[in-house]
C-alpha positions in Angstrom: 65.4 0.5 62.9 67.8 -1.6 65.1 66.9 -4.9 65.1 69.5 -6.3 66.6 67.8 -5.4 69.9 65.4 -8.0 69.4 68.0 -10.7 69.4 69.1 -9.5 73.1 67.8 -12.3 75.3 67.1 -10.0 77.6 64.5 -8.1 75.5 61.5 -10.0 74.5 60.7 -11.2 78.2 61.1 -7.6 79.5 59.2 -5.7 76.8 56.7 -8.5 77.0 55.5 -7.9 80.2 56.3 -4.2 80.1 53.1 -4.5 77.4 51.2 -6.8 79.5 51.2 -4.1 81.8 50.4 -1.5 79.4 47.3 -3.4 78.2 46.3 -3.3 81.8 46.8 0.2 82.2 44.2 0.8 79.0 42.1 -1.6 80.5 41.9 0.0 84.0 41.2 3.5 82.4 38.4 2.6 80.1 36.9 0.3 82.6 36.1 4.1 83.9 32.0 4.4 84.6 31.7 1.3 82.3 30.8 -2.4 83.4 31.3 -3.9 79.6 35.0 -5.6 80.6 34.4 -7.9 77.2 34.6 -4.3 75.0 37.4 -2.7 77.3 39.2 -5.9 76.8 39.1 -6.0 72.9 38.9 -2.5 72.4 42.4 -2.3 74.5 43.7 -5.6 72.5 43.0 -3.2 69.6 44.8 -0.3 70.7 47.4 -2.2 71.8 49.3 -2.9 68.4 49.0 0.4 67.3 50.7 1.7 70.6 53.9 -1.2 70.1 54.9 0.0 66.7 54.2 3.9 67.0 56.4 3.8 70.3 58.9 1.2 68.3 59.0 3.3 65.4 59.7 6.3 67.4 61.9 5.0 69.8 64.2 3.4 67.6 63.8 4.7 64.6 63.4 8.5 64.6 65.0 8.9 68.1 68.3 7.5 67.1 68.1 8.3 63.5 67.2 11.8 63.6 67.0 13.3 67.1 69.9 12.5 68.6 71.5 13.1 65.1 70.5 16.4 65.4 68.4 15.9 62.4 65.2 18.3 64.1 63.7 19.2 60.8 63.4 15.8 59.8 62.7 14.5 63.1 59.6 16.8 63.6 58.3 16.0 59.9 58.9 12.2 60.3 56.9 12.7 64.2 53.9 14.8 62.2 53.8 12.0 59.5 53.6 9.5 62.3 51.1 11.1 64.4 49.1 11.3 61.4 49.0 7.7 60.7 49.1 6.7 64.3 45.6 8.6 64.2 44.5 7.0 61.2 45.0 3.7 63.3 43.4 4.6 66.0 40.1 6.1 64.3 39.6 2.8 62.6 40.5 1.2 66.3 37.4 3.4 67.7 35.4 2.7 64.8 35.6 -1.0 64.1 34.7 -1.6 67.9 31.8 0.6 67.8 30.7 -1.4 64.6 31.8 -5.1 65.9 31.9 -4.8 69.8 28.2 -2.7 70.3 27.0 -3.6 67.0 26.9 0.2 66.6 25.0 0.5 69.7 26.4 4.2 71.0 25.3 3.6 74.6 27.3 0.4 74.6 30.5 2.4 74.0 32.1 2.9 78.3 32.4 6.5 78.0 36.4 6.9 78.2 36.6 4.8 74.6 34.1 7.9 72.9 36.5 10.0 73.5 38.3 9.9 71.0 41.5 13.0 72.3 41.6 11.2 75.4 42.3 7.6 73.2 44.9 9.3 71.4 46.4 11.1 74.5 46.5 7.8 76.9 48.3 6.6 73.4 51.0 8.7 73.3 51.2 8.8 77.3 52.7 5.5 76.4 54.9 6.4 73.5 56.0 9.3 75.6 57.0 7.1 78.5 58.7 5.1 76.5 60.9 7.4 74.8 61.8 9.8 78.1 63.6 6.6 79.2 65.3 5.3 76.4 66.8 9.0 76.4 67.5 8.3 80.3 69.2 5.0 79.0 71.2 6.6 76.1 72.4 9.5 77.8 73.5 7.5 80.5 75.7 4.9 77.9 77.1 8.3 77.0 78.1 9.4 79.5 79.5 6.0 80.8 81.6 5.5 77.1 82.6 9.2 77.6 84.2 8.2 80.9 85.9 4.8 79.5 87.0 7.0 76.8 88.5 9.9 79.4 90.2 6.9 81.4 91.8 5.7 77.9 92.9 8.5 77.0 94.6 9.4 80.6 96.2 6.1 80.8 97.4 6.4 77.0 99.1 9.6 78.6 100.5 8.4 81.5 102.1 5.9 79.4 103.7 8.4 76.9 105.0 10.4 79.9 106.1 7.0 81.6 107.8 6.4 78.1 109.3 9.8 78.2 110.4 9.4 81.5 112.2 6.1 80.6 113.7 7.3 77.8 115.4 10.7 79.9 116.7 8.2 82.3 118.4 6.5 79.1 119.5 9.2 77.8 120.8 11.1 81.5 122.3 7.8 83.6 125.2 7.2 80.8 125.9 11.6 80.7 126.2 11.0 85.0 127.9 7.8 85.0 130.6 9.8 82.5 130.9 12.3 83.9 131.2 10.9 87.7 133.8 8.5 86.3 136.0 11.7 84.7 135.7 12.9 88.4 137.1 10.0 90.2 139.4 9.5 87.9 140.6 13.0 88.6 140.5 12.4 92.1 142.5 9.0 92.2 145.1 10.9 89.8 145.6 13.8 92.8 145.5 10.7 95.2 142.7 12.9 96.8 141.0 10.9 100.8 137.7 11.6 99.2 138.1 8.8 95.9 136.8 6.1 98.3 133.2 8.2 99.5 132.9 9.3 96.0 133.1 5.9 94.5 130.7 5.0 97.6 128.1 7.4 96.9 128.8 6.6 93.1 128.1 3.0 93.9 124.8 4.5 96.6 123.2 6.0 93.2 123.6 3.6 90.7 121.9 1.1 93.7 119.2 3.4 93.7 118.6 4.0 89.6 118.9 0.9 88.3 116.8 -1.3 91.7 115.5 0.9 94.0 114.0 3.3 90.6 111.4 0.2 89.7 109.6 0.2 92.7 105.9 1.5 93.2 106.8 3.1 96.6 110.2 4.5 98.3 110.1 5.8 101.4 111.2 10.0 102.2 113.7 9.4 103.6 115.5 7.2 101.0 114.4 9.7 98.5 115.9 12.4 100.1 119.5 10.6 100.9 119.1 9.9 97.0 119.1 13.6 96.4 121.8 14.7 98.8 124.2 12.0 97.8 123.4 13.4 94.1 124.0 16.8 94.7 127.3 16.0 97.0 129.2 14.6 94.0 128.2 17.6 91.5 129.8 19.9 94.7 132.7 17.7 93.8 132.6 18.2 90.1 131.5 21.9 89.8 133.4 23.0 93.4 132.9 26.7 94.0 130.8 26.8 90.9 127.7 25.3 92.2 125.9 27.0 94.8 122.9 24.7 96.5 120.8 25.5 99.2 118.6 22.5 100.1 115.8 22.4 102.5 
């Protein structure tokens, strides 16, 4: 059983008055056609106890341990073995408060505590309760840690790719930068009018790459000059070779 629940500061107050208001709710249904309120009150002081540990055991014990494990076999033997002795419990419940609260008087008995399927039903009305919504609460931790672990797993991602991404540009600024040089060079050697806009443009790029590159925004328009400037000093490189068509 998780215990560690009970150390929760949290826990004790809540489930404390969540059973206040249990022992209330057995209270206002075998107060039905009876006007004994000192038996309802001890006989659903009785039933009380009984109700805490079969929905403790169930909740926390076979619910995490064997539904949600998957475990069904053992989940519906260890739920038959518990309704058994949850029965048990209750029979003696009924019995010692026919024997100590009506001193075995039948008539005494309000009507709703005779009944001994509707004891055991209102019982497990409880247990039932209880366990739909500590399934509500797991399913919705799952779901919740599913998400965190989705988001981790996408941000782990993104910083592989951004990793990736740094490690092209290390790998395809030094290639450019060579290769740009090997054309100005070529240029300046044919004493070529165009050495001064290729060394601008050159100069445009490297501007862009190394400051511009870092930023979380950069307008269109800057991106698209980028671009051009790029692909106007491969037409110088390549020449006729390279045809672009940019739109």
């Amino acid at each position: 059983m998780n215990l560690s629940l009970l150390h929760k500061s949290k826990f004790i107050p809540i489930h404390f008055l969540i059973w206040v208001a249990v022992w209330f709710f057995f209270v206002y249904f075998f107060s039905y056609n009876s006007n004994n309120a000192n038996y309802v009150a001890w006989f659903s002081s009785f039933l009380l106890p009984i109700t805490m540990a079969t929905t403790y055991f169930v909740v926390y014990y076979l619910i995490p341990n064997y539904l949600l494990q998957k475990k069904y076999f053992r989940f519906v033997l260890y739920g038959l073995y518990t309704l058994v002795f949850s029965t048990y419990l209750i029979v003696i419940a009924v019995f010692g408060s026919f024997v100590f609260l009506s001193n075995m008087e039948f008539q005494r008995m309000p009507p709703m505590s005779r009944n001994f399927v509707f004891v055991l039903i209102l019982v497990y009305l409880v247990v039932g309760m209880f366990s739909f919504v500590n399934l509500l609460i797991w399913n919705f931790q799952t779901i919740s840690k599913n998400k965190e672990l989705e988001n981790k797993i996408l941000e782990t991602q993104l910083q592989i790719k951004e990793q990736e991404l740094n490690y092209l540009k290390k790998q395809i600024h030094p290639h450019f930068l060579f290769n740009t040089l090997n054309t100005i060079y070529g240029l300046a050697l044919k004493q070529s009018k165009n050495t001064p806009d290729v060394i601008l443009k050159l100069s445009n790029l490297l501007d862009y790459i190394l400051y511009q590159i870092n930023k979380s925004k950069v307008s269109l328009q800057e991106e698209i000059l980028h671009v051009k400037e790029y692909l106007e000093l491969e037409k110088i490189r390549f020449q006729d070779m390279l045809k672009i068509t940019f739109s």
